[in-house]
Phi, psi and omega in degrees: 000321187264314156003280178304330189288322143344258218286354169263336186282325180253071138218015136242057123289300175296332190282356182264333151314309208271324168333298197272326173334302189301329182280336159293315153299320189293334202258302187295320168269347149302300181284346164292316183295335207276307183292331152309311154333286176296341184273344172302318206252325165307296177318343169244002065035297207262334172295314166307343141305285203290338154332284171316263197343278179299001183259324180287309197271021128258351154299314195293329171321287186305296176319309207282309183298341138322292182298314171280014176280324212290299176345299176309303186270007165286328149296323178288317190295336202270339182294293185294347180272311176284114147271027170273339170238164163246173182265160193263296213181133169252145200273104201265128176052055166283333201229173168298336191267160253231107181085060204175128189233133180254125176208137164296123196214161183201137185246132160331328167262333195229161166254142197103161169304165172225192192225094209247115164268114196237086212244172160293157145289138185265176201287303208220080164263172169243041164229183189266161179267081192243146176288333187300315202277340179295322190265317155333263174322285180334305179260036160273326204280312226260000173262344173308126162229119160207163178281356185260010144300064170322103178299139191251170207243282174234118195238153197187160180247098153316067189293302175286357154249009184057062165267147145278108200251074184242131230216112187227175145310152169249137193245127145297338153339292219074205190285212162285319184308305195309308168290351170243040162248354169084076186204146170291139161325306182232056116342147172270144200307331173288351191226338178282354188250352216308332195232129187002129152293183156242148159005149164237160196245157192290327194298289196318327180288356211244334214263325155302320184295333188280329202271340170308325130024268202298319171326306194304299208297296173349294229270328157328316179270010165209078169048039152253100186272000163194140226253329178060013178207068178260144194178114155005273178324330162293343177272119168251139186274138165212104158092052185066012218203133172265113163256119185278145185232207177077352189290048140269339192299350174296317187265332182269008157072052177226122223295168153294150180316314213239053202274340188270301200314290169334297236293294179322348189229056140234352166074021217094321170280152177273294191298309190286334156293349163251002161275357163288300169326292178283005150256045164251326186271350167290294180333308176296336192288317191296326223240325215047019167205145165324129172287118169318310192241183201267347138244148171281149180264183181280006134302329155263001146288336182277342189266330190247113191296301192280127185301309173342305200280336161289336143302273198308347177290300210286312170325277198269012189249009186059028191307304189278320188282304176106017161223151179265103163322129188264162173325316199269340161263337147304334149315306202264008178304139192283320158321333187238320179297323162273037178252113161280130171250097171006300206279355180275359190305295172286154187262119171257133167223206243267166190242151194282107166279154163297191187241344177287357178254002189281318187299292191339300208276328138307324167299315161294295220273308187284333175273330167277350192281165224244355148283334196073053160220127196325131144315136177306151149298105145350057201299076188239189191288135152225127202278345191269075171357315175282310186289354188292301166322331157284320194300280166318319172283342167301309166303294158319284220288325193287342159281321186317315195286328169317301209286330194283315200296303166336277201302335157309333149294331167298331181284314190285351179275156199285149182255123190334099173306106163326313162325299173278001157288319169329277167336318199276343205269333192284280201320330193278261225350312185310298179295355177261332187267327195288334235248312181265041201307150186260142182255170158266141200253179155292315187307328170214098183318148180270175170253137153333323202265348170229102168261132188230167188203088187287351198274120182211166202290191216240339162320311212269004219243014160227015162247087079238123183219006176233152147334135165281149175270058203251148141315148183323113141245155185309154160289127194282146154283175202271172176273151175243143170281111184231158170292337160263112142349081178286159182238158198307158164285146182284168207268121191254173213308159178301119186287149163300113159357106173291167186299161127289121186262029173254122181297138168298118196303167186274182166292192201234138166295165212272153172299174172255134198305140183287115198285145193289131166346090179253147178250134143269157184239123188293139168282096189298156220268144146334154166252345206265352173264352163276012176257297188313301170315285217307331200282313179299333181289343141284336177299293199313325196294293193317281185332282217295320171275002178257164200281172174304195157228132216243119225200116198264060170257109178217046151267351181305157174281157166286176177212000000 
């Protein structure tokens, strides 16, 4: 018996141990599943971000490696058709600008890399995009010879795919940007500037700054009247010495990086927007990064330590004075005048252009100027047909443009009041008969019915010195000296109204007559129709009161 009692107490020990265990299983795997749920449903939320996300930058990828596949092969076909270079490697993103494909190249002939460049056309040249006009412009850029003057190797027109083609030395060194961020050339622009530069020491800012100078001015005297794209980067070092390149962007219209800042301080001008440029480009030298704004404040003058480099900074952004200083007085500036240089010892001047790059550059020049008004024409040979042909409608528009402006100043200066010539001719005649007065003779008697008496005291004839405020009269003819008095002419009547050639309207018709006071009178009502209404308003009340009918049919549904 206690046995069985043993053994019944432990089986519902164990089924309430094995009772709670399933139930403890059961609750842990509801909150396991549940918390996998939610975690099922965040990872996928955040997955679903991050999709889009990687789905927009690889659209944009794929777009952008589209472009430099198109890019790549427009270079290689133009590589095949000119054999003077072969291709190396193309330079991905070395530089900044936009729609611009960078390839590593080596000509046949010369030694060292070259640098091959590959932009679009832009949008608003002012020549024809012609292969003639392609050979032109070569041989302007490639005939500038100065030692402060990156040479260019080959410049050319992709015409039928609306390419730019520019072809230069490649410096290992790299630029000015390259040197003071310490970085390879050909690196990519995004990730080699990402961090401080370093410092430039003043002689060396004195001994670049000069010759960059000299570069602006060379290329100024032989028709580049603005260079529009000056920046470290465009400076290239080669052997301790700066040469400036990018003076093609003058003809291809292609603006500086930092153009929205500059633009609001050049007023227009062409010079003072590239002495803006080159103290954006003195700063970085000073400082080792680029200036955020289009002038510096007196907080970044207070951060440079050397009074020197804060003086030519104040110089050249014009801080103290409040005009911005030309090229040319940056040059006799004391920060820069006392550097000598080697290579200016022989003298480069100006270079013999053709005439068909002379026309460019006229053309260009003439179209920038900020009155808009033509240079005379230069009448020679021009060997390109479009450009001649452009050249002449430029001139024609631009005298078109002389005479309208002429006749609009003829129009806005005030035009000779007739009235007041009148007046002043009336006043002297007047102040000339008071001054001389005439007496009456016998030999020529006055008429009684006009008695006129020119003799008047001598007070009066220094009160009227102003115009009189009279209606309009004719010019008096002079007086002759005679012994009678004529008496003035009457003023004469007011000319008449021309007819009008506009019809007169007719009259207007007469009102219309008023109609006479009629009384209607209402017809009076039956007597026999208010026995009717009653009789129906009973019918109705009876209809309205009777009972249902009562109908021992129950299949209708109950409601």
């Amino acid at each position: 018996m206690e046995l069985a009692i043993v053994w019944v107490f432990l089986i519902i020990a164990g089924g309430v141990i094995v009772g709670g265990l399933l139930i403890a299983a059961i609750v842990y795997l509801v909150v396991v599943c549940k918390r996998r749920k939610d975690r099922i449903t965040f990872i996928a939320s955040t997955d679903e971000t991050v999709r889009f996300a990687d789905k927009l930058h690889n659209d944009q990828l794929q777009e952008q490696i589209s472009k430099q596949d198109a890019a790549l092969l427009n270079a290689q076909f133009y590589l095949r058709s000119n054999t003077s270079f072969i291709f190396v490697k193309e330079l991905v993103e070395i530089g900044a600008d936009i729609d611009t494909y960078w390839y590593e190249v080596r000509h046949r002939k010369l030694q060292g890399s070259c640098l091959l460049k590959l932009l679009n056309k832009p949008k608003h040249i002012k020549f024809p995009f012609t292969s003639e006009t392609a050979n032109s412009l070569d041989e302007l850029f490639t005939s500038l010879n100065h030692p402060y003057i990156w040479p260019t190797t080959k410049f050319d027109f992709m015409v039928k795919y609306n390419k730019v083609i520019l072809t230069q030395p490649f410096s290992t060194q790299g630029s000015l940007k390259d040197v003071i961020y310490q970085v390879d050339p050909r690196s990519t622009w995004g990730t080699k500037y990402c961090r401080k530069g370093k410092k430039i020491s003043t002689n060396m800012i004195k001994r670049y700054g000069r010759q960059i100078l000299e570069a602006i001015l060379y290329l100024k005297d032989n028709g580049f009247t603005v260079h529009n794209n000056i920046h470290s980067g465009n400076v290239m070092v080669e052997r301790g010495n700066c040469r400036l390149l990018g003076y093609q962007d003058f003809l291809l219209r292609r603006k500086a990086r930092n153009h929205s800042l500059i633009s609001q301080y050049a007023k227009n001008k062409s010079e003072i927007y590239d002495v803006l440029l080159f103290g954006h480009m003195l700063y970085e030298m000073i400082f080792g990064y680029e200036l955020q704004t289009g002038m510096p404040s007196v907080e970044d003058l207070q951060r440079c330590k050397n009074e020197e480099k804060s003086n030519i900074l104040e110089f050249t952004f014009g801080l103290n004075s409040g005009n911005i200083p030309s090229f040319q007085k940056l040059v006799t500036h004391t920060f820069f005048a006392d550097v000598e240089l080697e290579e200016l010892k022989q003298r480069y001047g100006q270079v013999d252009i053709k005439e068909d790059a002379r026309m460019i550059l006229n053309l260009v020049n003439r179209r920038r100027s900020s009155k808009g008004r033509a240079q005379p024409a230069v009448h020679t040979t021009i060997s390109n047909p479009g450009l001649s042909s452009l050249v002449e409608d430029d001139t024609i528009s631009s005298m078109t443009s002389e005479v309208e402006t002429a006749s609009q100043r003829s129009q806005l200066e005030p035009a000779p009041d007739p009235r007041a010539d009148l007046m002043a001719s009336i006043a002297a005649r007047v102040r000339s008969m008071a001054a001389s007065p005439s007496s009456p003779t016998a030999s020529s008697p006055v008429s009684a019915a006009t008695p006129l008496n020119f003799s008047q005291p001598q007070e009066t004839s220094s009160m009227v010195t102003t115009p009189i405020a009279s209606p309009l009269l004719p010019t008096i003819p002079k007086l002759h000296k005679s012994t009678t008095p004529v008496a003035p002419p009457l003023p004469p009547q007011a000319p008449k109204a021309p007819k009008s050639t506009i019809p007169i309207a007719p009259p207007m018709p007469p009102p219309a007559p008023k109609l006479p006071n009629v009384e209607y009178k209402s017809t009076p009502r039956p007597k026999s129709a208010g026995k009717d209404t009653m009789a129906l308003l009973k019918d109705i009340r009876k209809g309205s009161k009777l009972r249902k009918a009562v109908t021992n049919d129950r299949s209708a549904p109950k409601i």
